[in-house]
BAFI-3210 file (N, C-alpha, C; in Angstrom, 3 decimals, decimal comma, padded with zeros to 6 digits):
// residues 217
n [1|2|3|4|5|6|7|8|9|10|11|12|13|14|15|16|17|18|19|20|21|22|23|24|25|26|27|28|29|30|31|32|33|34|35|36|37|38|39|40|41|42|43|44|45|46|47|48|49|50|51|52|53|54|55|56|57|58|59|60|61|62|63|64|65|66|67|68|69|70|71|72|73|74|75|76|77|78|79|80|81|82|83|84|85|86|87|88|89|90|91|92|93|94|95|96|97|98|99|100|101|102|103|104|105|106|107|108|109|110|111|112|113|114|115|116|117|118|119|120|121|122|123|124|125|126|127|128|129|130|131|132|133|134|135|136|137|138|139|140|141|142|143|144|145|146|147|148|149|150|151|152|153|154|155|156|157|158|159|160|161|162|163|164|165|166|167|168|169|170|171|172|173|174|175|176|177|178|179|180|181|182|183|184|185|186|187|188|189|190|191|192|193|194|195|196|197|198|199|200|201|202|203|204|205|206|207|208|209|210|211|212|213|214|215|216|217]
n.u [-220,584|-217,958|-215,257|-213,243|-213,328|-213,866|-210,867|-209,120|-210,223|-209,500|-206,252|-205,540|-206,179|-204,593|-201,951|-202,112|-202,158|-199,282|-197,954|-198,487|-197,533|-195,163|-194,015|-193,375|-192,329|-189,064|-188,202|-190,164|-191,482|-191,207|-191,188|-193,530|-195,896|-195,055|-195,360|-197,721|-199,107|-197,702|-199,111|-201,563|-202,185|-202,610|-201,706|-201,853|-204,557|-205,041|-204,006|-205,438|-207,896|-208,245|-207,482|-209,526|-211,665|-211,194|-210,442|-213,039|-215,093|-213,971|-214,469|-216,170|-218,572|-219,824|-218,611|-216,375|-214,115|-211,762|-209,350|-206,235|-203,670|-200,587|-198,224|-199,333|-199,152|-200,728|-203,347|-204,998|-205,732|-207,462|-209,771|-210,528|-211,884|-213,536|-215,792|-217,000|-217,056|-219,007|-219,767|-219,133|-216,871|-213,056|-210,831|-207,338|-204,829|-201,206|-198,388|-194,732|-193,955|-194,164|-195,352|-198,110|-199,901|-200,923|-201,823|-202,929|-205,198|-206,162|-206,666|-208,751|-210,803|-213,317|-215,648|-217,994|-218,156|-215,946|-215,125|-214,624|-211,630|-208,792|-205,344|-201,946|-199,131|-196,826|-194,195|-194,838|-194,720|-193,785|-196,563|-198,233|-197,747|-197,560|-200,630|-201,943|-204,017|-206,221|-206,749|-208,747|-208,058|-205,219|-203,531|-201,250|-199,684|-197,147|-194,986|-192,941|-191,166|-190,748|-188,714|-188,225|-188,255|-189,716|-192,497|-192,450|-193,390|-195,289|-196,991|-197,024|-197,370|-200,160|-203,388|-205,214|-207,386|-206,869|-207,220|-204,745|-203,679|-201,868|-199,335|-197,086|-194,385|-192,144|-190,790|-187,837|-185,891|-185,719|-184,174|-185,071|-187,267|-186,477|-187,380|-188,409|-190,077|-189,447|-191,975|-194,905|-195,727|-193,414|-193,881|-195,904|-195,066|-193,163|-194,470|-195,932|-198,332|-201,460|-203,339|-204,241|-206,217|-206,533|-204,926|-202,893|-201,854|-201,404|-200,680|-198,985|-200,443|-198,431|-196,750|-194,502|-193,925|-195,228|-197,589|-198,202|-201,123|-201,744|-204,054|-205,069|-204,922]
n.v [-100,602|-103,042|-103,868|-104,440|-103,097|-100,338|-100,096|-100,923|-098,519|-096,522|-096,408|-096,280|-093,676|-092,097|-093,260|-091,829|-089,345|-089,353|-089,577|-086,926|-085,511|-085,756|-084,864|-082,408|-082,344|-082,896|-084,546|-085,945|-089,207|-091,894|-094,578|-094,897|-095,824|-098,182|-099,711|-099,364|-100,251|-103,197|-103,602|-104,070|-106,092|-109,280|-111,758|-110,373|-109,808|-112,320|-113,600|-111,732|-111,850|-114,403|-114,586|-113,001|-114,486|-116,823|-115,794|-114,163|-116,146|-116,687|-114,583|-112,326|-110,484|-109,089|-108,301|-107,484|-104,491|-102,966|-103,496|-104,443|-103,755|-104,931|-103,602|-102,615|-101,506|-100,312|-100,277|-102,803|-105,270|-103,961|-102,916|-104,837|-106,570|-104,795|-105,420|-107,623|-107,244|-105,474|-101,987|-100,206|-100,886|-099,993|-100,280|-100,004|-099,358|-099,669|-098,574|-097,720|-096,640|-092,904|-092,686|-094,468|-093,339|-091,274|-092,596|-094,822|-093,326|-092,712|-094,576|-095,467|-093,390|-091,562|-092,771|-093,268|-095,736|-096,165|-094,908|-095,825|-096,829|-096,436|-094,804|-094,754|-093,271|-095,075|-096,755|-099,810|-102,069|-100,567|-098,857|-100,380|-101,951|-099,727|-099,833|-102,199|-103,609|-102,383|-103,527|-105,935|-107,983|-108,672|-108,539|-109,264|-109,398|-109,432|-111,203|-111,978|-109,835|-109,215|-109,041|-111,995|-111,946|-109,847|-110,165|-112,473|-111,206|-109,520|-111,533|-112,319|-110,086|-109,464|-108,706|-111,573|-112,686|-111,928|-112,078|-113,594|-112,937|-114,062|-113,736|-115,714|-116,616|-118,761|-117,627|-117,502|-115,892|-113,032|-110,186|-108,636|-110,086|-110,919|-113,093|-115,727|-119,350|-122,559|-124,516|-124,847|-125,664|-125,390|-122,398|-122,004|-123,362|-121,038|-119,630|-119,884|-120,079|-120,171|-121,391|-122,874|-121,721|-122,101|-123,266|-123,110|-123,240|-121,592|-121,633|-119,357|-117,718|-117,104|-119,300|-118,935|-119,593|-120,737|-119,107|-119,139|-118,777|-118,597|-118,475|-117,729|-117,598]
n.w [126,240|126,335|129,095|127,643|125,071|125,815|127,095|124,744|122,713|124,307|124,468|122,116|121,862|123,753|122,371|120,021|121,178|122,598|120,175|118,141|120,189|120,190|118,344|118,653|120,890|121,429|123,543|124,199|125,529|123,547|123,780|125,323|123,937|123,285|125,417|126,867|124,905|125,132|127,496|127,523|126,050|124,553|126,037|128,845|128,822|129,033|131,425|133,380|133,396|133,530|136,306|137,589|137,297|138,599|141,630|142,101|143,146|145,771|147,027|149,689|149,105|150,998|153,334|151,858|151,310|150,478|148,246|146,908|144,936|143,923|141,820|139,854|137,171|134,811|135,549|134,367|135,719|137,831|136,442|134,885|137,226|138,132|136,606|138,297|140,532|143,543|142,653|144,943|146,195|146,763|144,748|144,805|142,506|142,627|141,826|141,411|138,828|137,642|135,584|135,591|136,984|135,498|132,824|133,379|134,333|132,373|130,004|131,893|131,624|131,782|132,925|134,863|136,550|137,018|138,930|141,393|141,327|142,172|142,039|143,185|142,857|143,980|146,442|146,155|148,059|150,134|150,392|151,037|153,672|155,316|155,671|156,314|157,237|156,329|154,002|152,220|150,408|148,574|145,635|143,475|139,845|139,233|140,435|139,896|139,754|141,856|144,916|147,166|149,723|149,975|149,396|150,908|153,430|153,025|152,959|155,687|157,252|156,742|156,821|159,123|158,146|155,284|151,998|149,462|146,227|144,072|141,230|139,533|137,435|134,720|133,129|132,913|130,818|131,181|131,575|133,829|135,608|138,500|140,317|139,374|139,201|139,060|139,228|139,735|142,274|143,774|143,595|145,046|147,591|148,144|149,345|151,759|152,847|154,890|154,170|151,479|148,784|146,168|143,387|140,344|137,005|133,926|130,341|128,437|126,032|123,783|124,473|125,189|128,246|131,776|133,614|136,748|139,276|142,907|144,887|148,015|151,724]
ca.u [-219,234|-217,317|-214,055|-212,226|-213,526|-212,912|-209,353|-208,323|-210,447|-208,379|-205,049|-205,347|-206,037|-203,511|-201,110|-202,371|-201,459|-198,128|-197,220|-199,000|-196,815|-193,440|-193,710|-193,540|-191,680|-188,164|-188,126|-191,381|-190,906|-192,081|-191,206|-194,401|-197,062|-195,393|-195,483|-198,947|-199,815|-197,770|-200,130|-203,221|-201,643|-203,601|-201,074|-201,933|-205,804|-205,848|-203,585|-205,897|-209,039|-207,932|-207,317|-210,837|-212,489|-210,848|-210,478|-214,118|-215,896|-213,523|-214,526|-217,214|-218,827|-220,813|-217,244|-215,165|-213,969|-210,689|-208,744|-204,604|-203,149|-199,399|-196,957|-200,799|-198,729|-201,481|-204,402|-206,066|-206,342|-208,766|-210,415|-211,585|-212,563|-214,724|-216,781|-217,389|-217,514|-219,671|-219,014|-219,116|-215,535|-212,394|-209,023|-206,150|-203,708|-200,133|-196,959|-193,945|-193,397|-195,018|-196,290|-198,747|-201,407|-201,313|-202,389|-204,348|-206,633|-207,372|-207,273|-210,503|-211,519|-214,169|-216,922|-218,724|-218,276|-214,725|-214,844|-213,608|-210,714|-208,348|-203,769|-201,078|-197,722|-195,221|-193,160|-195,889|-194,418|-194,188|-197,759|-199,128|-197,256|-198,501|-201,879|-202,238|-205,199|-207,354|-207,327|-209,002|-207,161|-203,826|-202,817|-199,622|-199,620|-195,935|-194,336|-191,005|-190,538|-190,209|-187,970|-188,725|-188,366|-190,659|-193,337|-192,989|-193,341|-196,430|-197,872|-196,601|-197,622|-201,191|-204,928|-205,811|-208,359|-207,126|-206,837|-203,695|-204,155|-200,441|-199,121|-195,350|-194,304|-190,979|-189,493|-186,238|-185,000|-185,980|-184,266|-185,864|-187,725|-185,657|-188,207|-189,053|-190,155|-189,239|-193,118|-196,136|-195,816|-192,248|-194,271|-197,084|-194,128|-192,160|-195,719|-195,913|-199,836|-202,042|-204,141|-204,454|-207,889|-206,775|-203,566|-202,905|-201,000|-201,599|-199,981|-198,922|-201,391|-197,325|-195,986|-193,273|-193,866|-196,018|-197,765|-198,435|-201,109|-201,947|-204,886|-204,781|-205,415]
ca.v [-100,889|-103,619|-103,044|-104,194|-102,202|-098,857|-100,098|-100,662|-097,257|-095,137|-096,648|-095,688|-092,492|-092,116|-093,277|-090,618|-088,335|-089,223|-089,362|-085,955|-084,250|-085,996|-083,538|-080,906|-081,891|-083,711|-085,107|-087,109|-090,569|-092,451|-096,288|-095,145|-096,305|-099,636|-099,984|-098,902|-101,591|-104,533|-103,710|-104,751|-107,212|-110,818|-111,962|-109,476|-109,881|-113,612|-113,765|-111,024|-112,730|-116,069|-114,138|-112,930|-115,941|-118,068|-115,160|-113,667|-117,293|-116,702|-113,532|-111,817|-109,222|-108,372|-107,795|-106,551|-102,644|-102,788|-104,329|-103,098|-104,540|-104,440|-103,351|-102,483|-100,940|-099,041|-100,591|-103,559|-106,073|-103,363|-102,568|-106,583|-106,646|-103,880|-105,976|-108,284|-106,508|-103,932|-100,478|-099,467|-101,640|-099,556|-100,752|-099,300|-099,736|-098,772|-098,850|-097,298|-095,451|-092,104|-092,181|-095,109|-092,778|-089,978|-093,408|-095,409|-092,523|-092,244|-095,522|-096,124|-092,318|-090,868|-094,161|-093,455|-097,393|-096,600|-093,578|-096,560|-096,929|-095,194|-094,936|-094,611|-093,871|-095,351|-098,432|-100,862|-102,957|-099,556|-097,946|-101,670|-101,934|-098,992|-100,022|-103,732|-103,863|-101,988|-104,566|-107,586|-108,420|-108,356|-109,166|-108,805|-110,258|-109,734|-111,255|-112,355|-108,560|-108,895|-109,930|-113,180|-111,457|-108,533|-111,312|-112,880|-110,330|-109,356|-112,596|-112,310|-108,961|-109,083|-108,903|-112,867|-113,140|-111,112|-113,557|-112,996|-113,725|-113,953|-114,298|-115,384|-117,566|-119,681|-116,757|-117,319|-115,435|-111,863|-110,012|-108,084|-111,650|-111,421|-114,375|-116,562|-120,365|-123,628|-124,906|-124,148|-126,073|-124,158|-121,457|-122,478|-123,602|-119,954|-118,358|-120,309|-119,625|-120,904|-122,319|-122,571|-122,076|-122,369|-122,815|-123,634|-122,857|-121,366|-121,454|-118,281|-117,600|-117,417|-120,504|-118,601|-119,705|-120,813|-118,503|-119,590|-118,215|-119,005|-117,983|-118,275|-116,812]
ca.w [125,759|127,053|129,272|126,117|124,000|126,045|127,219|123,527|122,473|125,213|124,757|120,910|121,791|124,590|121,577|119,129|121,654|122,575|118,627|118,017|121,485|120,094|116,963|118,821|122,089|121,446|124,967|124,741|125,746|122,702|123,966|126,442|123,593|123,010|126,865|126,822|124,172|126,111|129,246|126,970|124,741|124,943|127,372|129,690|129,219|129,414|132,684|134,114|133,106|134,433|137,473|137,911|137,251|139,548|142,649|142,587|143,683|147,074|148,026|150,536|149,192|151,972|154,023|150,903|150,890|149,714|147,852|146,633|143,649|144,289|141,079|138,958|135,712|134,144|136,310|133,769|136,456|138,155|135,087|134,744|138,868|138,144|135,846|138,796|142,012|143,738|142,710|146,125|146,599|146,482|143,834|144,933|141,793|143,678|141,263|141,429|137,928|138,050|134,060|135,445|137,642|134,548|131,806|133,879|134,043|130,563|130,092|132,074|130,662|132,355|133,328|136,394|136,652|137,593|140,348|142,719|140,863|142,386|141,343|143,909|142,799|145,527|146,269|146,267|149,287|151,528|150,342|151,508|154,860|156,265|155,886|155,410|157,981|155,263|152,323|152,414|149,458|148,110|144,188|142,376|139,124|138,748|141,672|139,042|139,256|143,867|145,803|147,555|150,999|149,990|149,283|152,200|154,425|152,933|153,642|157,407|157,650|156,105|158,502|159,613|156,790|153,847|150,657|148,708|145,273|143,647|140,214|138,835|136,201|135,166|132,280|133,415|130,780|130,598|133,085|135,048|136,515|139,347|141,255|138,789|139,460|138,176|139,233|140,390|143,594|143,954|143,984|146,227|148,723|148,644|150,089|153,346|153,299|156,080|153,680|149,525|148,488|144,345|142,714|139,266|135,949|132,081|129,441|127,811|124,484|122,844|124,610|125,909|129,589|132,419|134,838|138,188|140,728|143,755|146,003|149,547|153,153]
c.u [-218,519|-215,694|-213,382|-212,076|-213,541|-211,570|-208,776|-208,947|-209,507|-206,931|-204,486|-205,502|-204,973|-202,116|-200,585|-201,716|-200,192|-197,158|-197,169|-197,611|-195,001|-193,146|-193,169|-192,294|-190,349|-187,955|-189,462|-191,033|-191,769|-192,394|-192,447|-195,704|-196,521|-195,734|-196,968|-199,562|-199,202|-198,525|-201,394|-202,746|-202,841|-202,729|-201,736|-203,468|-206,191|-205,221|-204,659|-207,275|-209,307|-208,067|-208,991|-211,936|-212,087|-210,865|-212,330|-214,850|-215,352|-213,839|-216,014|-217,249|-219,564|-219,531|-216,276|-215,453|-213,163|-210,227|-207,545|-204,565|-201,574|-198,787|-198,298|-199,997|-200,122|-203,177|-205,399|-206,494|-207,873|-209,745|-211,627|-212,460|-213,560|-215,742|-217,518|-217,686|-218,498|-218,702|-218,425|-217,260|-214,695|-211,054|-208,411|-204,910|-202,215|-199,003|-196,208|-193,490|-194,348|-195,877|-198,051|-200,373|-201,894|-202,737|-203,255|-205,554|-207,098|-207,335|-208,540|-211,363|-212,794|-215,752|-216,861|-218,472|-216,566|-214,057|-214,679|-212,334|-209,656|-206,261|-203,321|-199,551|-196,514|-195,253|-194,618|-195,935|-194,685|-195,545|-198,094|-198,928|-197,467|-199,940|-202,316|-203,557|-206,246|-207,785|-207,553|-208,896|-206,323|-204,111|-201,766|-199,376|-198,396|-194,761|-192,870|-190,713|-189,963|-189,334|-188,710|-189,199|-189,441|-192,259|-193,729|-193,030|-194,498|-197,448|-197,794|-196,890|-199,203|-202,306|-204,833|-206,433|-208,561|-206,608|-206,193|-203,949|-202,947|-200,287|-197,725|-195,190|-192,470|-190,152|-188,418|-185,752|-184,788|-185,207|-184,420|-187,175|-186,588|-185,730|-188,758|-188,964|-190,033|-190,822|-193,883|-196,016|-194,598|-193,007|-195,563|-195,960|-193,848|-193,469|-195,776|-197,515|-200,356|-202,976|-204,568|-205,735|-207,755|-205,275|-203,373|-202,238|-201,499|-200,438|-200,451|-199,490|-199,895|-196,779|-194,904|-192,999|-195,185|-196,596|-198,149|-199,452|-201,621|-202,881|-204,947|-204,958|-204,080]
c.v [-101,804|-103,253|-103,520|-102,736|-100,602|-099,039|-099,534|-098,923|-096,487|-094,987|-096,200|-094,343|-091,805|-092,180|-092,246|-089,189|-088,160|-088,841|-087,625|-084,907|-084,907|-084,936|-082,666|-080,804|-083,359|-084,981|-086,265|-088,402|-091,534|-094,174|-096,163|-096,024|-097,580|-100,411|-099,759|-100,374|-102,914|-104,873|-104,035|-105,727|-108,627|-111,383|-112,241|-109,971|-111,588|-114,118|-112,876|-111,367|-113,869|-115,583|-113,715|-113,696|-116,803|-117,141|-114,879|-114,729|-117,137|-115,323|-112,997|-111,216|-108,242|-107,489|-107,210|-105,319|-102,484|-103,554|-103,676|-103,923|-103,799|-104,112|-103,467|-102,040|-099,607|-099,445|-101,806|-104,362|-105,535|-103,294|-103,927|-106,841|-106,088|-104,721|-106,782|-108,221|-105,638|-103,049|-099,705|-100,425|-100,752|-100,661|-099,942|-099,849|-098,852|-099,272|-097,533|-096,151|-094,474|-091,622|-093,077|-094,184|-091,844|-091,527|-094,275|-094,571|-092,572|-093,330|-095,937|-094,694|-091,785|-091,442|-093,692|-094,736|-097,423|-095,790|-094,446|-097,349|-096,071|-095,378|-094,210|-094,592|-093,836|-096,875|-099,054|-101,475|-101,624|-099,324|-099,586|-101,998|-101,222|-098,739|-101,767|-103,960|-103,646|-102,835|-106,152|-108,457|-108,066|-108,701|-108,666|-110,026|-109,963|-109,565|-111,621|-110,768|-107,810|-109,460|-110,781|-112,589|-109,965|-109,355|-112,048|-111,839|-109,490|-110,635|-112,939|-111,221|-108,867|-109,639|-110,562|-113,585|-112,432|-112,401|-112,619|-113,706|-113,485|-114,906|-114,175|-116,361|-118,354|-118,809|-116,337|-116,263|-113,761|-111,139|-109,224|-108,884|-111,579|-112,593|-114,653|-118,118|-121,315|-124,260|-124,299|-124,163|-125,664|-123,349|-121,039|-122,666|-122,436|-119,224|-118,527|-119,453|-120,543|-121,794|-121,856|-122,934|-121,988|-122,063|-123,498|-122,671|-122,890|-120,925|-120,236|-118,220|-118,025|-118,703|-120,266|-119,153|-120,043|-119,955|-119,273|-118,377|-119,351|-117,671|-118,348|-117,321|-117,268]
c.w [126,757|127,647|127,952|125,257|124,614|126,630|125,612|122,788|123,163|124,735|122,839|120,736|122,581|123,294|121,076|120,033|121,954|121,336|118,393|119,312|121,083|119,136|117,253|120,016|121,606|122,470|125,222|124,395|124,560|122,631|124,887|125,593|123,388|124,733|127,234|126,351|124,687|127,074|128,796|126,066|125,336|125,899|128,551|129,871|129,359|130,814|133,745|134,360|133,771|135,750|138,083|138,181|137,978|141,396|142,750|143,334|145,584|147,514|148,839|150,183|150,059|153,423|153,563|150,627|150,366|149,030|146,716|145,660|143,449|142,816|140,286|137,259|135,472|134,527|135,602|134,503|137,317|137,690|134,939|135,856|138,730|137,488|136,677|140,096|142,300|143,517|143,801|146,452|145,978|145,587|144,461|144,093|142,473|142,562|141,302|140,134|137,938|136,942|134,451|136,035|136,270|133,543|132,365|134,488|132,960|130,036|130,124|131,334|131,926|133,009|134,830|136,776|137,671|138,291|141,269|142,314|140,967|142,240|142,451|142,895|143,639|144,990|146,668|147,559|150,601|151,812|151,219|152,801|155,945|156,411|155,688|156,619|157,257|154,354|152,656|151,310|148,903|146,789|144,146|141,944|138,545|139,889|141,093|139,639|141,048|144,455|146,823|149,031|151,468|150,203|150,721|153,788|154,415|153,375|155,063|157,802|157,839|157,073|158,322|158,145|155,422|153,349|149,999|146,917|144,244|142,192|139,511|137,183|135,681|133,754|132,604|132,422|130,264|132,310|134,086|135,463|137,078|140,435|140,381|139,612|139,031|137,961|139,872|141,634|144,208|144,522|145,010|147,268|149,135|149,373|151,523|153,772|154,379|155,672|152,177|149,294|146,649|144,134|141,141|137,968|134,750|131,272|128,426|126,587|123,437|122,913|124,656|127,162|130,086|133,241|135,426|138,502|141,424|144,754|147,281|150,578|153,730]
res [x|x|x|x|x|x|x|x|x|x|x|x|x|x|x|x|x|x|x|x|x|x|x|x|x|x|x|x|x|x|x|x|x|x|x|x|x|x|x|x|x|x|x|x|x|x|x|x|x|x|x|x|x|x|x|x|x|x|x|x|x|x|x|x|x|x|x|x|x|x|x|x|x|x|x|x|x|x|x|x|x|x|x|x|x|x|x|x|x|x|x|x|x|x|x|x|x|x|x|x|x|x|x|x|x|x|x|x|x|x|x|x|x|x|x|x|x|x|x|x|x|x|x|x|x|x|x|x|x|x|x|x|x|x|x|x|x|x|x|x|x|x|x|x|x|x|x|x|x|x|x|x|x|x|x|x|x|x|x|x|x|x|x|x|x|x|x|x|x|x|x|x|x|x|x|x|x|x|x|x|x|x|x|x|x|x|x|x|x|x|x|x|x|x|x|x|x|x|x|x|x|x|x|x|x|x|x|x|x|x|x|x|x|x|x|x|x]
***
């Protein structure tokens, strides 16, 4: 089974269940399955995709153990990595809301493939700060959603030779994008990397917007 095809299997059952526990429980949060289904939407899997395919060519696997994934949601960027890394390499998905560790378990469901898949829920910027020696890679594919100074302070903080692999985009107008970018090379500028090993821009499947990343040491 491809990760597709057990993301979208889980996340329909994950649904079924939330529907099924609203019957019964007034209080159940029922905006969680459309939030569920934005975190797999095509969007989501062709920004995360892109992301894989352009990061894995830069990395060592003979030196890679960790690797964090700042503000993860419900962990899909992991989910895709896995397809292309050793197993033996730890994810650390780290976000802040505390529904994301419960659903990005059942999400991936029960795959031996994804016992190094592991959910933090804390501030992303703290959990990463008190260990940034561990990961020899950073992501966060929703840097609109950081402050500029959180950002850079991860890239001034982070080991010599971890590769950051960062993703924003120019949707000025949703707002909670509190760091959006007018361009790419904007956004290549605000990093102040030591050196860009890939940067480049897609257009949203809707043609709502541009994302931006940028890879770099």
């Amino acid at each position: 089974m491809s990760y597709r095809e057990t993301v979208y299997k889980n996340a329909l059952e994950i649904i079924k269940n939330i529907y099924e526990e609203s019957k019964y429980n007034p209080d159940k949060d029922l905006y969680r399955s459309f939030d569920i289904l934005n975190s797999i939407n095509e969007n989501q899997f062709a920004s995360k995709e892109w992301l894989a395919e352009k990061l894995i060519p830069h990395l060592d696997f003979e030196k890679l153990e960790n690797i964090i994934i700042l503000g993860s949601w419900y962990g899909l960027t992991g989910v895709i990595l896995r397809d292309h890394i050793p197993e033996k390499v730890k994810i650390f998905n780290v976000d802040c809301d505390p529904e994301t560790e419960k659903f990005g378990k059942q999400l991936i469901g029960k795959n031996k493939k994804y016992e190094n898949n592991f959910y933090r829920v804390e501030d992303a910027g703290e959990y990463y700060f008190d260990r940034t020696e561990m990961f020899q890679v950073i992501i966060n594919t929703s840097c609109e959603h950081m402050d500029q100074d959180d950002i850079n302070l991860i890239t001034h903080m982070k080991a010599k030779n971890s590769i950051v692999c960062f993703q924003s985009n120019n949707y000025h107008e949703v707002q909670s994008h509190i760091n959006t970018y007018n361009s790419l090379d904007e956004f290549v500028d605000s990093l102040n990397l030591v050196r860009v090993l890939h940067k480049e821009e897609l257009k949203a499947p809707n043609g709502n917007y541009d994302r931006y990343m940028v890879i770099g040491i």
